[in-house]
N, C-alpha and C positions, 0 to 999 in steps of 0.2 A: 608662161605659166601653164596654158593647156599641154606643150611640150615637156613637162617637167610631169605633170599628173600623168597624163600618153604610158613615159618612159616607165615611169612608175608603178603602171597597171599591167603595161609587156613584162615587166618583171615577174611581179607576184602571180605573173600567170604562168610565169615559165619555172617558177619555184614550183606550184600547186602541182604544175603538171610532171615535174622531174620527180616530187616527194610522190605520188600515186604511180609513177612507172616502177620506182624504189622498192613501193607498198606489194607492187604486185610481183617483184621477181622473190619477195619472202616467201615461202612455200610454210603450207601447215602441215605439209607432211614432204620429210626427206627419206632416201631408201640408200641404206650401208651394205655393200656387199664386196668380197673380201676379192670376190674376181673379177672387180669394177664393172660389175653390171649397175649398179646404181646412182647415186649423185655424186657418194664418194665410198673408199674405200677404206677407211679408219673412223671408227666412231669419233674419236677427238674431235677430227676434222671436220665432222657434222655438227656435235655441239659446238663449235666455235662460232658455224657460218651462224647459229640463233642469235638476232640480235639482241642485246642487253636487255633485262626487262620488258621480254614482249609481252603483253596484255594478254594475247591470245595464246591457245597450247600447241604448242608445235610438237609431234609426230615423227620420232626415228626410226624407222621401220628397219630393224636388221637382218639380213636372212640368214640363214644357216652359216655356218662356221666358227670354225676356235680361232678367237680375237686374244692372241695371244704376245703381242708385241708391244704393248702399250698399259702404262696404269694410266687410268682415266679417269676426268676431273670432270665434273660438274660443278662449272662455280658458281657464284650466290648471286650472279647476277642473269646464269641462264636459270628464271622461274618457267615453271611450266611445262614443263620437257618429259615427255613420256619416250621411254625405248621400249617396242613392240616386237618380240619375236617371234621369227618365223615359226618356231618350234620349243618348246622349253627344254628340253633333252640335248640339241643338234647347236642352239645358237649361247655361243658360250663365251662370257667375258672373264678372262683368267690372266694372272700373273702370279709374281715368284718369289718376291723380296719378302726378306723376313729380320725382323729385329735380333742385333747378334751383338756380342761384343768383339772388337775389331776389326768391323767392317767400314766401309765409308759411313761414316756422321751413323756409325751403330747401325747399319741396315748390309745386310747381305743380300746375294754375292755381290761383290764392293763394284765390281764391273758393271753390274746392271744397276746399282743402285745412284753412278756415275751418270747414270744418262736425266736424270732426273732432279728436279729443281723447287724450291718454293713450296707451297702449300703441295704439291705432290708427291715428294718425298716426307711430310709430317708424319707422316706412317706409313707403316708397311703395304696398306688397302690398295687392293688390286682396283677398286674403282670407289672415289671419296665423292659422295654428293651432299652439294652446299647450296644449292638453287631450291628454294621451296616450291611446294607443290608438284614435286619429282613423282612419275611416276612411272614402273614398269611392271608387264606382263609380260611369260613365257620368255623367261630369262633364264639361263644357268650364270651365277656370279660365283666365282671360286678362286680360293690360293693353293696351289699347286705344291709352294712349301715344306711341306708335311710335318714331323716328327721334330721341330727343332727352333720353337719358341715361337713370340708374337707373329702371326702372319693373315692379316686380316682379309677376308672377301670382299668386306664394304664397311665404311667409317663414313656415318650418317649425322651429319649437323642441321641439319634442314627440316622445315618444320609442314605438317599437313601432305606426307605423303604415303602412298599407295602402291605397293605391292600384292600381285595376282599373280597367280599359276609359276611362282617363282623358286629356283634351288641356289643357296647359299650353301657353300661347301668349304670346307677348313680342315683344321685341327684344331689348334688353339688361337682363341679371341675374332673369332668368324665373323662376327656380326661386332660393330659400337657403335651404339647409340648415345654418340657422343657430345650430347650438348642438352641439358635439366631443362624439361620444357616442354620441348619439339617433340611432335608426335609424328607417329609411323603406321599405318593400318597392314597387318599380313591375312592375306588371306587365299587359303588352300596351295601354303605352299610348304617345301622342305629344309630343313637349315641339320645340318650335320658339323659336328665336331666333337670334341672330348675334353678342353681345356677351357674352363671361364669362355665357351663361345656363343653366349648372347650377353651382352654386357653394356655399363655404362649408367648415365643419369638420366635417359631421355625415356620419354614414355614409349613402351612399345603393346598393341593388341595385336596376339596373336590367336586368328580365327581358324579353326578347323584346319591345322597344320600340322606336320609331321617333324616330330623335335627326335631328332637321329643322332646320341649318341654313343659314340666308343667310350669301351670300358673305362675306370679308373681317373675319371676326372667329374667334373660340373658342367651343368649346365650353364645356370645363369652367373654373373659377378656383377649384383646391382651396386650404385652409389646414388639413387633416389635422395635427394633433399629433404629434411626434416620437411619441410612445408608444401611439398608436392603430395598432391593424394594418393596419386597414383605411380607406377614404376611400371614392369611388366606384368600385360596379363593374357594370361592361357588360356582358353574357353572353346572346348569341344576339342582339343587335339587331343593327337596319338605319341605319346613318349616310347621310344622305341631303342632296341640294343642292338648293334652291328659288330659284326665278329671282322678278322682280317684288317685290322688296326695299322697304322706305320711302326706302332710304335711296342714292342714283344712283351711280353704280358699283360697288355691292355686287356684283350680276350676274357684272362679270369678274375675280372674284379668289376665290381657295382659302378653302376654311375650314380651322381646326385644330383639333387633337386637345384643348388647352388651353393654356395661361398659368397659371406660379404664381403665389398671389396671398400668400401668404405660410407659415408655420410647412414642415413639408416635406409637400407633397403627396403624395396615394395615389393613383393612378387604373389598371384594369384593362380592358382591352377581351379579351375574351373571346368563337372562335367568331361574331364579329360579318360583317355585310358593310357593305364602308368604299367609298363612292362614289368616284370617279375627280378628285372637283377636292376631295378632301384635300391641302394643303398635305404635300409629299413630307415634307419635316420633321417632320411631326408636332407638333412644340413647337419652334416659329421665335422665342420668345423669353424670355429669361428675365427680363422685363420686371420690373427695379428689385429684384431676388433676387438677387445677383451668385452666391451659394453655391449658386445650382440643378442649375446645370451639372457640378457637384463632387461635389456631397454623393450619399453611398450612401443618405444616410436618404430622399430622395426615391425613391418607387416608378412609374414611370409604367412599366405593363407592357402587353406584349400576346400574345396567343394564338391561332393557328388563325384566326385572320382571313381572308376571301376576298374578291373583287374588285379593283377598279383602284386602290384605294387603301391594299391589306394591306400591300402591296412594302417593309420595312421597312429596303431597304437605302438609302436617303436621309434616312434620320431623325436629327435631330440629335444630337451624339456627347457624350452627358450621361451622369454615369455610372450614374445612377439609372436610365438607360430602357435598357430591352430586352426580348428578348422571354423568354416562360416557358416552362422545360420542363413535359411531359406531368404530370409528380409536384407541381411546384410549382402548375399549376391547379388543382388537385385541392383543392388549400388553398382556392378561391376558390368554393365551393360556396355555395348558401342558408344551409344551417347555418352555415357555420364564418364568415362574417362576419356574420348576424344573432343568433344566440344568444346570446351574448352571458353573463354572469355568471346570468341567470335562465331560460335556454334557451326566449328564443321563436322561435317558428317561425310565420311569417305564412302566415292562409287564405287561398287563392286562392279559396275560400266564404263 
């Protein structure tokens, strides 16, 4: 019997001590570098070493380089995962597929979209993150794509996260914030496109940002649930027009505020400054929604806006849009649309 207890104790010792050497080769911070100076040399390859559900945050530190070979998945089981870049400018996650018809399973070019499987070909998203509490800084995310339908930067299901010093580049459908709910903090960073490129059901603040569209399309394509309060909100950015388009007459026509894309949209501008080739309308259509224009439940508001394009007396005569009083912004804080049932509040740290 003392033999049997003995064996028993050598065991469980030699568990405790195999799971703590386990515990210690996790690192909280891995380094991606494209000239294997670092742990590894593909980001995939670094999210994967995260094990499942780690409690703690673990740290990609990527340094310079165009990570150009790979669409990259964060799935739902690596939470916690901040990618840190070396540089926002220099360290850049891009690809190229784009939604087409008669490509492989409708994704072009059929050859690259061949290499690809499962939840990573579900869309075009040059990087799809599904792991909550994602977070990155001094990131360039961009689809290479250009002028020739869906081709997303980032397709965002994940809830409670945090973007800093970040550039989101496109054409069309840049950004989706793809899942009614889930919240996303942006702060001080840039998202460019021309087509429906901030889009989707999922709540997104966007803080002191620079929304860079080409001519002749939308900004936003919400689909906000009747019963969500919130959808996107704008507060202290700069809406801005860029000339030199993929796409040949872009250059001389307005951008807009957005297009509904279905359920009733939310959208807030807030405090913003709105460039001067804003379409005066603001929302010139309500493209294939016939109840856009009616319905109370759509919110498209605005607030304290300055420049050549605030002037909100052209704006289409919907009964959901208008602008807000002092009391009613107040509602439109960080807190009261990120909190949420669990009261987060996103580090700008």
């Amino acid at each position: 019997m003392k033999n049997s207890f003995f064996k028993q104790g050598v065991f469980m010792a030699c568990i405790i001590f195999i799971s703590n050497c386990l515990s210690a080769q996790i690192k909280d911070k891995i380094t991606v570098a494209i000239d294997g100076s670092g742990d590894y040399a593909t980001i995939q390859d670094a999210v994967n070493a995260v094990p499942s559900d780690r409690k703690q945050r673990t740290v990609i530190f990527i340094k310079n380089g165009l990570y150009n070979t790979q669409k990259i998945i964060v799935a739902a089981d690596k939470k916690k995962i901040t990618f840190k870049g070396e540089n926002r400018e220099k360290t850049i996650l891009s690809y190229h597929i784009f939604d087409c018809t008669g490509g492989l399973n409708n994704k072009c070019p059929a050859e690259d979209a061949a290499k690809w499987e499962g939840q990573n070909i579900r869309t075009s998203a040059s990087v799809t993150i599904q792991g909550d509490e994602f977070r990155a800084e001094n990131i360039t995310f961009q689809n290479t794509a250009g002028a020739v339908g869906q081709a997303l930067a980032v397709f965002i299901t994940s809830d409670k996260n945090v973007f800093i010093d970040c550039n989101f580049l496109g054409y069309q459908d840049t950004m989706l914030l793809g899942k009614d709910g889930t919240r996303s903090y942006f702060k001080n960073c840039m998202i460019l496109g021309r087509t429906d490129y901030i889009y989707g059901g999922g709540i997104g603040y966007f803080d002191t940002c620079e929304i860079r569209s080409f001519g002749g399309g939308w900004i936003t394509a919400p689909s906000t649930p009747k019963d969500q309060k919130y959808g996107f909100v704008f507060n202290k950015c700069k809406l801005t027009f860029v000339g030199n388009s993929p796409r040949q007459n872009d250059d001389k026509q307005p951008f807009s505020l957005g297009r509904p894309w279905h359920n009733f949209p939310k959208v807030a501008w807030l405090n913003c400054d709105i460039a001067s080739e804003l379409n005066p309308l603001g929302w010139p259509t309500t493209w294939r929604m016939d109840y856009a224009s009616t319905s109370t439940d759509l919110h498209l508001y605005e607030y304290n806006n300055k420049g050549n394009g605030a002037d909100m007396a052209g704006r289409a005569k919907w009964k959901g849009l208008r602008a807000l009083s002092a009391a009613e912004a107040k509602l439109y804080s960080i807190e009261n649309v990120l909190n949420g049932s669990d009261n987060w509040m996103p580090s700008a740290k």
